[in-house]
C-alpha positions as CSV (number, residue, x, y, z in Angstrom):
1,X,0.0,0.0,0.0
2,X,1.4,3.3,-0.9
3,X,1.1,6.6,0.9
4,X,-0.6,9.2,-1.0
5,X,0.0,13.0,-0.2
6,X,-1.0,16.1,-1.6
7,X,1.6,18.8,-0.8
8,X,0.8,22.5,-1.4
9,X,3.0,25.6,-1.0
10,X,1.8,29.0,-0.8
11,X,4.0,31.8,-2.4
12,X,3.3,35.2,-0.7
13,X,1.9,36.4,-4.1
14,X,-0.6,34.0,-4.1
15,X,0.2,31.6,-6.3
16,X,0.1,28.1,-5.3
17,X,2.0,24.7,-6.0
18,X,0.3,21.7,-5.6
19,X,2.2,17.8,-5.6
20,X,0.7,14.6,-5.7
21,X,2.9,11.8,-4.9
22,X,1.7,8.2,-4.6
23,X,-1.0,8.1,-7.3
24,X,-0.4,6.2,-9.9
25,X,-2.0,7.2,-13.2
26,X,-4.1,9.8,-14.5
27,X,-6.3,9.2,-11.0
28,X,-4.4,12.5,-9.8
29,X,-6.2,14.9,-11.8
30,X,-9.6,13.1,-10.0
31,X,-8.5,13.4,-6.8
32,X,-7.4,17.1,-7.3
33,X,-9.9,18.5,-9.3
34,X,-11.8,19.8,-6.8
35,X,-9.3,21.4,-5.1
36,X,-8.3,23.1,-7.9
37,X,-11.2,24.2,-8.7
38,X,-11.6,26.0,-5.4
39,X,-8.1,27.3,-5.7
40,X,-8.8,29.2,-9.1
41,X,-7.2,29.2,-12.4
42,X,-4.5,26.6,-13.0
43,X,-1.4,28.1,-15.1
44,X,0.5,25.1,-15.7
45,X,1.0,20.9,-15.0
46,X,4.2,19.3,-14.9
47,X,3.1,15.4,-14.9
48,X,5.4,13.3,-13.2
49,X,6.8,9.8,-13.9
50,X,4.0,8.1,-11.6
51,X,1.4,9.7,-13.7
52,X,2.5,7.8,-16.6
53,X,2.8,5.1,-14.6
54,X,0.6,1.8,-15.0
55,X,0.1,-0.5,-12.2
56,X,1.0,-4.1,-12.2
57,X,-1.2,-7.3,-11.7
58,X,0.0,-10.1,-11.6
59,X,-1.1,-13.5,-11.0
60,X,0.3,-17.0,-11.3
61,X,-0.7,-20.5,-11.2
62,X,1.8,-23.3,-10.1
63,X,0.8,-27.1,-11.2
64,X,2.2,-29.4,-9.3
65,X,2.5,-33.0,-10.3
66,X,4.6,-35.7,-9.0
67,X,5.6,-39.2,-10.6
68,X,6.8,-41.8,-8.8
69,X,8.4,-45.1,-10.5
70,X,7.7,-48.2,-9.1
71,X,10.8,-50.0,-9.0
């Protein structure tokens, strides 16, 4: 399980800069949107590796079988 954080930081003229780390995928912009939408106009997005990120199942299946020679 990863940790997921939003960090902001608030410049004294107003501008704000907003991080998302452990989100994989374009499920950022979901989790954010409403935020920035209370915030106000958004100048620019610098996605990050994790956005392009895809996440990984995977899932195997061992067969066991056994022989046994009767000699």
């Amino acid at each position: 399980m990863n940790l997921e954080t939003l960090e902001f930081i608030i410049y004294p003229d107003g501008r704000v800069q907003e991080k998302v780390t452990g989100i994989i995928g374009a499920s950022c912009q979901e989790v954010t949107a409403a935020i920035e939408a209370q915030l106000g106009r958004v100048v620019s997005q610098e996605k990050t590796s994790q956005y392009y990120a895809q996440t990984v199942n995977q899932s195997a299946k061992a067969a066991n079988q056994a022989e046994f020679s009767q000699w």
